[in-house]
C-alpha positions in Angstrom: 9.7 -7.8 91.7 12.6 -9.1 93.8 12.8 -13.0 94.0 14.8 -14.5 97.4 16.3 -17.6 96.7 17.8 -19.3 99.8 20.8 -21.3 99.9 20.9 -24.7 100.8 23.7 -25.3 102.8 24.2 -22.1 105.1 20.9 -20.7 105.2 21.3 -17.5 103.4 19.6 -15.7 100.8 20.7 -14.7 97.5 18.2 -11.7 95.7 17.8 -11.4 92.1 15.2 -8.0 90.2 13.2 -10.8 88.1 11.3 -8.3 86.9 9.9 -4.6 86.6 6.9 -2.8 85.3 3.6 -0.8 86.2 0.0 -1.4 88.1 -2.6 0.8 87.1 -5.7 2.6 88.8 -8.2 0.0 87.8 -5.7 -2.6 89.8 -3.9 -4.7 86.6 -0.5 -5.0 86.5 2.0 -5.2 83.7 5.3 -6.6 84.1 8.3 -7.7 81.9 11.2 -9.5 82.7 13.7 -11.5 80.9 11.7 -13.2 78.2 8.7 -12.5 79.2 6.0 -10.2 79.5 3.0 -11.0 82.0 -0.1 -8.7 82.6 -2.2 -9.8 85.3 -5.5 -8.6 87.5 -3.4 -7.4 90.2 0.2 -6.9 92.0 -0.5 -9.9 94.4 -1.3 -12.2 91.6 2.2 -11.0 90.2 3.9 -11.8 93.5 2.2 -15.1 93.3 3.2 -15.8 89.9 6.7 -15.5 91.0 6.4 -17.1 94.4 7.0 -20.7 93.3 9.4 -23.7 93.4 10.9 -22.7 97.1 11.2 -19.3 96.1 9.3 -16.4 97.8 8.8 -12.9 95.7 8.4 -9.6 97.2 7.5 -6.7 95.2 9.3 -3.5 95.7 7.8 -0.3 95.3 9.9 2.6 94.5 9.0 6.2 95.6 7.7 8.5 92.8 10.5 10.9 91.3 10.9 14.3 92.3 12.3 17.0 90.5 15.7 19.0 91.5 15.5 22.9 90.8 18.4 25.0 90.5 18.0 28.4 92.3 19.2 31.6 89.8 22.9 31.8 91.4 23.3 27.8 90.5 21.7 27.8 86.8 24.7 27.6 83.9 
């Protein structure tokens, strides 16, 4: 979860991770950031959650992970 906090004065934006964490098959979402830990119904509800005060939140959904494989002439 990114959250975009624009500046004032020159009409910029500063971004901050506010926090990280999971959403499941059945659609709830756990997420923890500093000092707290939240699990709600959905992602959207966590993007609201932090969406608040002038400040907008955008989740950010990273790829899965793949796995690199060595051929036999590159193996120690």
């Amino acid at each position: 979860m990114a959250r975009i906090h624009p500046y004032e004065d020159t009409g910029e934006s500063d971004v901050e991770i506010a926090a990280w964490g999971m959403a499941y098959e059945d659609g709830h979402t756990e997420v923890v950031g500093p000092g707290q830990r939240l699990v709600l119904a959905s992602p959207e509800r966590v993007e609201a959650w932090f969406s608040r005060n002038g400040v907008t939140a955008q989740l950010v959904w990273l790829a899965p992970a793949t796995v690199a494989s060595l051929g036999p002439g590159l193996a120690a």
